[in-house]
C-alpha positions as CSV (number, residue, x, y, z in Angstrom):
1,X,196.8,40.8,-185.7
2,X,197.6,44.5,-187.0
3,X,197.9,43.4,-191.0
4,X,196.3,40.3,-192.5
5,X,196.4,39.5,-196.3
6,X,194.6,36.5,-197.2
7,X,194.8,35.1,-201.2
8,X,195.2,39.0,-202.2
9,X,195.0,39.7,-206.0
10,X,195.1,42.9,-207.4
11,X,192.5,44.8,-209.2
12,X,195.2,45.7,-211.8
13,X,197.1,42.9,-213.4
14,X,200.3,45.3,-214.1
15,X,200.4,45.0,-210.5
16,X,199.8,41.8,-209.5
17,X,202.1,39.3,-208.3
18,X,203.0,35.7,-209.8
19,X,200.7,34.3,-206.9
20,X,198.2,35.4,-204.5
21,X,200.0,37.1,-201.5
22,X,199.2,35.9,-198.2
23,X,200.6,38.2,-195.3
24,X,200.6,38.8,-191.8
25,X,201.9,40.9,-189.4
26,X,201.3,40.4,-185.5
27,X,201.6,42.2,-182.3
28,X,205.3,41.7,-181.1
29,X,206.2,40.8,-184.9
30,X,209.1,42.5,-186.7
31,X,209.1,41.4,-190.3
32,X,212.0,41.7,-192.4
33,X,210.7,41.6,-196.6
34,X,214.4,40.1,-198.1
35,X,214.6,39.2,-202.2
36,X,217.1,40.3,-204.7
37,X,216.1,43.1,-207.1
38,X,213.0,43.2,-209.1
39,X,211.4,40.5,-207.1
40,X,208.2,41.8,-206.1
41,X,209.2,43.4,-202.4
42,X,208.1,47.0,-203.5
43,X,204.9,45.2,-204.9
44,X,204.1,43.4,-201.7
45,X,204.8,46.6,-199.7
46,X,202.2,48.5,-202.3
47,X,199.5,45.8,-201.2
48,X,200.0,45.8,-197.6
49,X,199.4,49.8,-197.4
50,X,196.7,49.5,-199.6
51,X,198.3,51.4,-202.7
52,X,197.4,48.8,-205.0
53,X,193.6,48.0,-203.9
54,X,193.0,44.1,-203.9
55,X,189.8,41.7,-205.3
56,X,187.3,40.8,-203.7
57,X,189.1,41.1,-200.5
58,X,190.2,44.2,-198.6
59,X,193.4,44.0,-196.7
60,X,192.6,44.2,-192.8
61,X,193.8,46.1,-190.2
62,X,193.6,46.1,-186.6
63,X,195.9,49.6,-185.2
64,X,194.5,49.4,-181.3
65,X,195.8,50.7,-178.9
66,X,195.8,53.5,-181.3
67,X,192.5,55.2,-181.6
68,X,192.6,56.5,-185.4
69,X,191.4,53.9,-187.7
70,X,192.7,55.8,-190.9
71,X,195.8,53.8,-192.6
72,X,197.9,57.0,-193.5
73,X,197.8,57.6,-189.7
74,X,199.5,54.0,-188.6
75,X,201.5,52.9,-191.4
76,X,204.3,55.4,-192.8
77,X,206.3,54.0,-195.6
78,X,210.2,55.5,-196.0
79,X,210.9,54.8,-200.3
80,X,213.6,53.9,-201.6
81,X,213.8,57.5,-203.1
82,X,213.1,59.1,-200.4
83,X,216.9,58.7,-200.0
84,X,217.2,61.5,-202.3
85,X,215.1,64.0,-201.5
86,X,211.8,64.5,-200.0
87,X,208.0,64.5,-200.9
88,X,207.9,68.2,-203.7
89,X,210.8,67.0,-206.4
90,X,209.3,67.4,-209.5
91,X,211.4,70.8,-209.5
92,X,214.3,68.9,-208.9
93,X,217.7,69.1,-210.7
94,X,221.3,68.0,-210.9
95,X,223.1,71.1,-210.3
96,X,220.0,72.1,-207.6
97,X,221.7,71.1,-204.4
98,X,224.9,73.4,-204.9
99,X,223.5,76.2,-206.4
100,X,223.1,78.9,-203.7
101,X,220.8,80.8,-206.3
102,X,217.9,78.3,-205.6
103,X,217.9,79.5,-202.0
104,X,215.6,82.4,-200.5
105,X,213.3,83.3,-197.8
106,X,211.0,80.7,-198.8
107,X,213.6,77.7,-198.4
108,X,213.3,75.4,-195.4
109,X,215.8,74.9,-193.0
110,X,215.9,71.1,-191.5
111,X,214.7,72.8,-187.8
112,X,211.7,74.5,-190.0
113,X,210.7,71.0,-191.0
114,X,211.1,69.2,-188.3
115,X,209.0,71.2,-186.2
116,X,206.4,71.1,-188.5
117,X,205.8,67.7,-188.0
118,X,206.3,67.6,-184.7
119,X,203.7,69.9,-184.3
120,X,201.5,68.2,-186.4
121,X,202.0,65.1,-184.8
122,X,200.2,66.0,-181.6
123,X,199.9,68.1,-178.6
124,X,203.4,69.2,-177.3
125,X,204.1,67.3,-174.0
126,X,207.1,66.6,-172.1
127,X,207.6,63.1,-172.8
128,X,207.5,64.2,-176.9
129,X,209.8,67.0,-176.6
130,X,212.3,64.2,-174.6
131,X,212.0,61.9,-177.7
132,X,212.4,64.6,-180.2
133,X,215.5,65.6,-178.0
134,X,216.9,62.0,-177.9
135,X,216.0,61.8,-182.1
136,X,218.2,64.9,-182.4
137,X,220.8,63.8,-180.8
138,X,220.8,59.6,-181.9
139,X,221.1,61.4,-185.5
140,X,223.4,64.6,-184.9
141,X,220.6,66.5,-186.3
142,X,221.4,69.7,-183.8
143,X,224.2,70.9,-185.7
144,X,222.0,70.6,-189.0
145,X,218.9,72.6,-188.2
146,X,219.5,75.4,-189.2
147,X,221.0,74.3,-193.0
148,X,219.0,74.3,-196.2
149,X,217.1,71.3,-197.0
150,X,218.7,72.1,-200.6
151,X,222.2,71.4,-199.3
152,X,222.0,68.1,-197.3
153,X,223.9,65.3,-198.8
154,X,221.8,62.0,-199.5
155,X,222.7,60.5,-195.9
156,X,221.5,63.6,-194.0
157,X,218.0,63.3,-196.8
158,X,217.2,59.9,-194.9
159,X,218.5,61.1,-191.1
160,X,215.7,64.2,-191.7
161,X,213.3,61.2,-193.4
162,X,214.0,59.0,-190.7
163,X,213.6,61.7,-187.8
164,X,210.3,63.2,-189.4
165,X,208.6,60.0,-189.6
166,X,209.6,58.6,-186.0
167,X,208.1,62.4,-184.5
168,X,204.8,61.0,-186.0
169,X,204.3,58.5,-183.9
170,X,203.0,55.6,-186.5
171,X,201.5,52.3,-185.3
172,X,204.0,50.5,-188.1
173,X,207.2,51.8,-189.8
174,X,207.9,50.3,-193.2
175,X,211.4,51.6,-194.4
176,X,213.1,50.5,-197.7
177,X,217.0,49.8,-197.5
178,X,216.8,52.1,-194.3
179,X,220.4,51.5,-194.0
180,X,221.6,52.9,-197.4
181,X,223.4,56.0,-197.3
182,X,224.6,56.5,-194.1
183,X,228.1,55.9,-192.6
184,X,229.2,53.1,-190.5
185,X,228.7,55.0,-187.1
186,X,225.2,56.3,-188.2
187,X,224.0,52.9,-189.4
188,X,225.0,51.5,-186.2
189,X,222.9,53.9,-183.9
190,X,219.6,53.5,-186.2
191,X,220.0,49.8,-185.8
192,X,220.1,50.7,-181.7
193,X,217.8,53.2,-181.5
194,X,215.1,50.9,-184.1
195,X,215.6,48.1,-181.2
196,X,215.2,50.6,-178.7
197,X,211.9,52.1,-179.8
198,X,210.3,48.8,-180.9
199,X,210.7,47.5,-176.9
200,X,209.7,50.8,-175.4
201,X,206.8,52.1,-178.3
202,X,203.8,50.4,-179.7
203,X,205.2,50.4,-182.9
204,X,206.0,47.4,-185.4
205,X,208.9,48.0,-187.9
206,X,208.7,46.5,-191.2
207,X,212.2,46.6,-192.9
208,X,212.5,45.8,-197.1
209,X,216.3,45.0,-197.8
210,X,217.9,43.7,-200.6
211,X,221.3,41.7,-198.8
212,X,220.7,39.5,-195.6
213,X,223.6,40.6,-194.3
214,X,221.4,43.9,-193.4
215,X,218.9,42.0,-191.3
216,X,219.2,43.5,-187.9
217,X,218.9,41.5,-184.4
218,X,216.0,43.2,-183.1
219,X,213.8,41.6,-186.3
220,X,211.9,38.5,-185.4
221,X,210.6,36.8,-188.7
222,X,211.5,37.1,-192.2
223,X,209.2,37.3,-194.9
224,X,211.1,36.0,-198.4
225,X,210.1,37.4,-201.8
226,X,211.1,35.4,-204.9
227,X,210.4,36.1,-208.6
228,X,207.1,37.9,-207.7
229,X,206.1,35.3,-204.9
230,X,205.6,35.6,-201.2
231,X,206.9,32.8,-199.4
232,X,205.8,32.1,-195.8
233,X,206.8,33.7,-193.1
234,X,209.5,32.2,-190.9
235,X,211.3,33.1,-187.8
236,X,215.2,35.3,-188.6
237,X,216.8,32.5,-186.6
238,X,215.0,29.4,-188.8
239,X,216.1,32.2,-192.2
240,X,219.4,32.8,-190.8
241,X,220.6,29.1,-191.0
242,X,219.8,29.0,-195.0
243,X,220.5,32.4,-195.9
244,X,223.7,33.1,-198.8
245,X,225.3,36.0,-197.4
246,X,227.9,35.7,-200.2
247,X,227.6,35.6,-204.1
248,X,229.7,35.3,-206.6
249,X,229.7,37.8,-210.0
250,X,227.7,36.3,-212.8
251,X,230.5,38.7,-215.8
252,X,231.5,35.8,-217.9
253,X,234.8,35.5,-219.6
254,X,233.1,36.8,-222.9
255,X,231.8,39.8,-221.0
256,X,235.4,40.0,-219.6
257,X,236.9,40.2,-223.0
258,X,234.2,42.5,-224.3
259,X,235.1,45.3,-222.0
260,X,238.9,44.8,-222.3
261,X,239.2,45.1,-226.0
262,X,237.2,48.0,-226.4
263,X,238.9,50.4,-229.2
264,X,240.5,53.1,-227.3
265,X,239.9,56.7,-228.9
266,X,241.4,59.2,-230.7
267,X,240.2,62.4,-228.7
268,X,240.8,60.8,-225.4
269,X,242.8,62.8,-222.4
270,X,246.1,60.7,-222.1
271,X,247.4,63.4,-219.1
272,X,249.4,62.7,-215.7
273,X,247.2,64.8,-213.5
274,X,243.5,63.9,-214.2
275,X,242.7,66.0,-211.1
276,X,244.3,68.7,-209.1
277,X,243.1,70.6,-206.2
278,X,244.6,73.4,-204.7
279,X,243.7,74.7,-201.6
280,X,240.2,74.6,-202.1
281,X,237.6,75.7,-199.8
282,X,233.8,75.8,-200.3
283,X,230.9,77.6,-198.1
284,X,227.6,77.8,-198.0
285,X,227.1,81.0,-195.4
286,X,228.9,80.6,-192.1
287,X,228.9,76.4,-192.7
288,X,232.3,74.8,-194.1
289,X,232.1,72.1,-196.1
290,X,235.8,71.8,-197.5
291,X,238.7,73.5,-195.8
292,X,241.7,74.3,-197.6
293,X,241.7,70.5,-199.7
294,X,244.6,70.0,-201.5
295,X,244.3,66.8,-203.5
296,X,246.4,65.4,-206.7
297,X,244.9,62.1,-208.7
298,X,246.9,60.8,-211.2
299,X,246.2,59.0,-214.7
300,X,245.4,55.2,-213.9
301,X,244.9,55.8,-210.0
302,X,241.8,54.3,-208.1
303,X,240.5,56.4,-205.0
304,X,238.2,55.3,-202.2
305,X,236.7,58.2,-201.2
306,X,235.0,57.9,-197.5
307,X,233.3,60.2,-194.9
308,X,231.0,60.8,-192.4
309,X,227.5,61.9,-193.6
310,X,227.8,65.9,-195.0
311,X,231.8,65.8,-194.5
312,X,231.6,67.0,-198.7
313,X,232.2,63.6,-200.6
314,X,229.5,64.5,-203.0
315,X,230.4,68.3,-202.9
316,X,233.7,67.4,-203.7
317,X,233.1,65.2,-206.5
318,X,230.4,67.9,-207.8
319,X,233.8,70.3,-208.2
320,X,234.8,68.1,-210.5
321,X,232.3,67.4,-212.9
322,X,231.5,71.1,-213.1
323,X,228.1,70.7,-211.9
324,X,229.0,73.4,-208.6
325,X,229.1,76.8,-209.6
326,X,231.6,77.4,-206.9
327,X,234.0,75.3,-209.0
328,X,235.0,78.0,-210.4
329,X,236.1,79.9,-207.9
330,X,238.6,77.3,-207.1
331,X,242.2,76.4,-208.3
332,X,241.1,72.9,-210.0
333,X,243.2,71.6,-212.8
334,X,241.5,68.7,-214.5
335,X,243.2,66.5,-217.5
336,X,245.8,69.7,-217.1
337,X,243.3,72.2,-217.9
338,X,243.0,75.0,-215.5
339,X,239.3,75.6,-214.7
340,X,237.6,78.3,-216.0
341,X,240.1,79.7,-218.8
342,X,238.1,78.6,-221.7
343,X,236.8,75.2,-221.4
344,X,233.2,74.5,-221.1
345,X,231.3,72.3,-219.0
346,X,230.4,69.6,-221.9
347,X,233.7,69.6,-222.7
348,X,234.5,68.3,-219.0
349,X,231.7,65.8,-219.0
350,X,232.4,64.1,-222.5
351,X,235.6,62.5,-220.8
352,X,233.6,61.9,-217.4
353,X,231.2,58.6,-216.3
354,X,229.5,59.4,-213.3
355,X,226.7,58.3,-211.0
356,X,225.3,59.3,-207.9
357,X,222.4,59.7,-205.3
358,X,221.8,62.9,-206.9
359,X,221.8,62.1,-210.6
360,X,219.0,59.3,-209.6
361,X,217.3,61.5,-207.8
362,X,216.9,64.0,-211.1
363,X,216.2,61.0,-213.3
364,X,212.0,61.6,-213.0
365,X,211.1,61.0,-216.7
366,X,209.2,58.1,-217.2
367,X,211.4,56.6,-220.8
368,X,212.8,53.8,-221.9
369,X,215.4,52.7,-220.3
370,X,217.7,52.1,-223.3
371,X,217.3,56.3,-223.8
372,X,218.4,56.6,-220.1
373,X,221.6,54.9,-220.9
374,X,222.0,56.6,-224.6
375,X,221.5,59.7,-222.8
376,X,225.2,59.1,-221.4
377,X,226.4,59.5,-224.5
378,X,225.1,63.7,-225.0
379,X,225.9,63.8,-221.0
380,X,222.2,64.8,-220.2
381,X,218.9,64.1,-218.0
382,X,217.0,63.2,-220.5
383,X,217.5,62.5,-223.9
384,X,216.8,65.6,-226.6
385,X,219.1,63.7,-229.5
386,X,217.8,60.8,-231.3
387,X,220.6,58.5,-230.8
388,X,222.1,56.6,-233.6
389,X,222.2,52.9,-235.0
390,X,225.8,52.6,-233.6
391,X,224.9,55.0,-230.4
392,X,222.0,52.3,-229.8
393,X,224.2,49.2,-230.4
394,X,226.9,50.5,-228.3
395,X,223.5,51.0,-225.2
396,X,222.7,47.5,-225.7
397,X,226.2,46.4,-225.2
398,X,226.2,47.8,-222.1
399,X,223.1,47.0,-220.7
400,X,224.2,42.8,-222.0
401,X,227.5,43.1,-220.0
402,X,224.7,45.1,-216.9
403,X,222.5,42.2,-216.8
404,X,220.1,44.0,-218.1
405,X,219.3,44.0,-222.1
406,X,216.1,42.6,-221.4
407,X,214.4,45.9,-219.8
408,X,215.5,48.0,-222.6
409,X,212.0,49.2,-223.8
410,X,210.7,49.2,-220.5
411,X,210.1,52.9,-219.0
412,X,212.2,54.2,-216.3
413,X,209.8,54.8,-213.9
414,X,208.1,51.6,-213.5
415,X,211.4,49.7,-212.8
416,X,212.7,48.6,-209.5
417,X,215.4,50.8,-207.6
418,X,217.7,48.3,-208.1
419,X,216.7,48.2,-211.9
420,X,217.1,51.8,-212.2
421,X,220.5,51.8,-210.4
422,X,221.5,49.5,-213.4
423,X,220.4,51.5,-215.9
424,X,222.1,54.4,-214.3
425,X,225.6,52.7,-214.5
426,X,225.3,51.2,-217.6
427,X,224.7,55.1,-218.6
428,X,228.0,56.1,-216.8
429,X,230.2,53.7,-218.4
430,X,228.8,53.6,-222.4
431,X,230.7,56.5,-223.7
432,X,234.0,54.5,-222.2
433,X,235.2,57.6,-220.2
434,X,238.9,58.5,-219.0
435,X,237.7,59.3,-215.4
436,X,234.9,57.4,-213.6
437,X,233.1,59.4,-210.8
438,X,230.8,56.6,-209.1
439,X,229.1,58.3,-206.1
440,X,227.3,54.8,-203.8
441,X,227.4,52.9,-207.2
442,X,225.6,49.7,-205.3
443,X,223.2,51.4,-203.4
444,X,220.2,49.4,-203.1
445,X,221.2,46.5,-205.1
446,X,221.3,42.7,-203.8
447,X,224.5,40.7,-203.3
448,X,224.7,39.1,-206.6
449,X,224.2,42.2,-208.5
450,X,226.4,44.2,-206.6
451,X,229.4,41.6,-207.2
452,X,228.6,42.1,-210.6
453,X,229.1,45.9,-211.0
454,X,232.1,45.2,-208.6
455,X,233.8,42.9,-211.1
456,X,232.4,45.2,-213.6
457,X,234.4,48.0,-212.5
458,X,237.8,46.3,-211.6
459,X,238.1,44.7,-215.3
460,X,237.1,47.9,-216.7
461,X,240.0,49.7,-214.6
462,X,242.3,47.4,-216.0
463,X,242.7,49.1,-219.4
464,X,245.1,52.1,-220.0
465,X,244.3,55.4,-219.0
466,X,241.0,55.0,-217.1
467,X,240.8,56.5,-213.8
468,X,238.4,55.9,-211.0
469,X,237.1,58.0,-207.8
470,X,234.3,55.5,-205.6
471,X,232.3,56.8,-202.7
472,X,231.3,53.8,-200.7
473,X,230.3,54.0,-196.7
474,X,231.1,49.8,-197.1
475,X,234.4,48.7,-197.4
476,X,233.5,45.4,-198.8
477,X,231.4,47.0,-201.9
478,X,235.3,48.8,-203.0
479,X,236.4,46.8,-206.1
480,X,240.1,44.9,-206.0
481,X,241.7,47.9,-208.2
482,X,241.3,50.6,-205.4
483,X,245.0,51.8,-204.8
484,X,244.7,54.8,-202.9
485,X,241.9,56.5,-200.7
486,X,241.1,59.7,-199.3
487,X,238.9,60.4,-195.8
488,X,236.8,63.3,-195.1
489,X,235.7,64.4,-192.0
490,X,232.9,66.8,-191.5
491,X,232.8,70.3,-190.4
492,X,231.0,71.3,-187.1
């Protein structure tokens, strides 16, 4: 037995669960930890690596045939956030990952990185240099060694997560939502190569997902988590036969109504063109990102916008809401108005609801969550404006038709990913904008709530003059309304 939790209680009841937590994980054992948002996986994760130190009984541990007895050693645990960036982001902000001006001497490269852990790992050897090799290549990581850590896109964050942990060598691999983020060819070879290195390492994987649908062969037992308990373990094949891998949208016809007959405003953009690219190109160095990109979207149009990993989905969409200094270098016309001759950036955003791995990544401050969502309102990280009685009224309007009223006064921080994705999309759609940018809107939320910001976003695209641009690597998370779409392919 490697991991065995028996009638665990935390020392600190903020932490505890609903019942004691019993746990085990066994040689041979590949656990998948499966419970919609907010139901205690993170929590049970936090126990079983000892974050969250337990009464009266230790959690034990058994990491033979490794020699080192220290739990940092054997267990490495891939966040959520981690998605976003890497261990150092209290620096970290929106604009940071196209502004050139952040990068010197001092910035690593993903080569500078990666061989820093691989030579912290252990002694070089033949048969490690062959797996780093065959990491490199599983996760086209060759072509990105020598670009900025700054400038990789959220997929190429976990590839470089992914990759840095695996050089270590662990004696178990926890990894939340591993799959988020990366395109359909990428997610395909992780699944492989996981199967591949649980048969041929001693290594036990421990996977914490939010849809059953993302339950990969290679995983023998589940481990269900519901409302802050830990059911037993069972076998994927005895799971399998009584899992949901469908749910319905909870939006009732009242919620229906209350987004459709929202006033529409007097200073809104009623303009054709809501976006117009000409020829535009963008560089970081020698490495393209977009070539010559002529792209027209007009009033009442809804995009898919798809790629591989780093192919510029996010960089594009940075162009328009002004957060890429580059942008105005370009020929962009947005709501008719030619960039850069006059306009300023807030004047931009005001008509703009956007979310992304980026924006949720910058969101570090630790308020309540209703102040998140006002914040969408001033078009700000953080919130430096004491909102209104009708700017507050309008948040918890949003947050009712989210789902999620009821965290309100609870802080940022100490919600679930899923919770904070929420939060963040109730905070793109309050100021009822013309254009909606939503960059992986359902990353890391469960089936049920990801049909509900799905039908969310269709009735809301129903009105006049709203406009939407969705970057999804899952065709199934695009809403009904798409009616056009746009592929990017990535630069060599």
């Amino acid at each position: 037995m490697i991991i065995s939790v028996k009638n665990g209680v935390t020392r600190m009841p903020e932490w505890r669960m609903a019942e004691p937590v019993d746990f085990e994980l066994d040689n041979n054992e590949h656990i998948a930890i499966v419970g919609p948002n907010a139901s205690g996986k993170s929590m049970l994760v936090d126990i079983i690596t000892g974050s969250h130190p337990l009464l009266m009984q230790d959690v034990t541990y058994d990491f033979a045939p490794n020699t080192s007895k220290l739990v940092s050693e054997n267990i490495k645990y891939i966040t959520f956030r981690d998605t976003y960036g890497g261990d150092n982001d209290r620096t970290y902000y929106l604009q940071q990952r196209w502004n050139q001006m952040e990068i010197d001497e001092n910035t690593p490269t993903v080569g500078k990185v990666l061989e820093e852990a691989y030579m912290r790992a252990g002694e070089d050897s033949g048969e490690r240099r062959a797996f780093k090799e065959h990491l490199y290549e599983i996760f086209n990581l060759k072509f990105l060694l020598d670009k900025y850590i700054i400038l990789l896109s959220s997929g190429e964050l976990r590839k470089l997560q992914l990759c840095r942990v695996l050089m270590t060598a662990p004696r178990v691999l926890i990894m939340d939502n591993p799959f988020i983020g990366l395109d359909k060819e990428t997610r395909q070879q992780l699944r492989e190569l996981l199967e591949t290195i649980s048969s041929e390492r001693c290594l036990q994987i421990i996977l914490v997902l939010a849809k059953d649908e993302d339950i990969p062969k290679f995983i023998t037992h589940v481990v269900p988590v519901r409302d802050r308990v830990v059911l037993p373990k069972v076998t994927r094949e005895q799971y399998m036969q009584t899992a949901t891998l469908s749910a319905t949208s909870s939006l009732t016809e009242e919620q229906r109504r209350e987004i459709l007959d929202i006033p529409y405003r007097e200073d809104e953009y009623n303009t054709d063109e809501v976006v117009r690219m000409n020829k535009v190109s963008i560089r970081y160095g020698a490495r393209t990102i977009l070539q010559e990109l002529d792209w027209t979207v007009h009033n009442g149009e809804r995009w898919a916008l798809s790629g591989q990993n780093g192919a510029g989905k996010s960089t594009l969409l940075s162009l328009v809401c002004a957060d890429n200094p580059q942008s105005y270098a370009c020929d962009i016309v947005l709501f008719d108005q030619q960039r850069g001759h006059g306009e300023s950036i807030w004047d931009i955003k005001k008509h703009i609801g956007y979310v992304s791995p980026e924006m949720h990544r910058a969101y570090n401050r630790d308020m309540p969550a209703i102040r998140i969502v006002a914040s969408g309102l001033k078009d700000s990280v953080g919130l430096y404006v004491k909102p209104s009685a009708g700017d507050y009224e309008i948040c918890r309007k949003w947050m009712r038709i989210f789902g999620i009223e009821d965290l309100a006064d609870r802080t940022f921080l100490k919600l679930s990913s899923g919770e904070q994705r929420m939060v963040l999309l109730a905070r793109a759609f309050v100021k009822d904008p013309e254009l909606l940018i939503l960059d992986e809107p359902l990353h890391g939320l469960d089936a049920e709530r990801g049909e509900l910001v799905k039908d969310i976003i269709d009735t809301f695209c129903q009105r006049k003059n709203k406009t939407l641009i969705m970057v999804t690597h899952y065709k199934e998370n695009l809403p009904p309304c798409i009616t056009n779409s746009i592929y990017l392919r990535r630069h060599q």
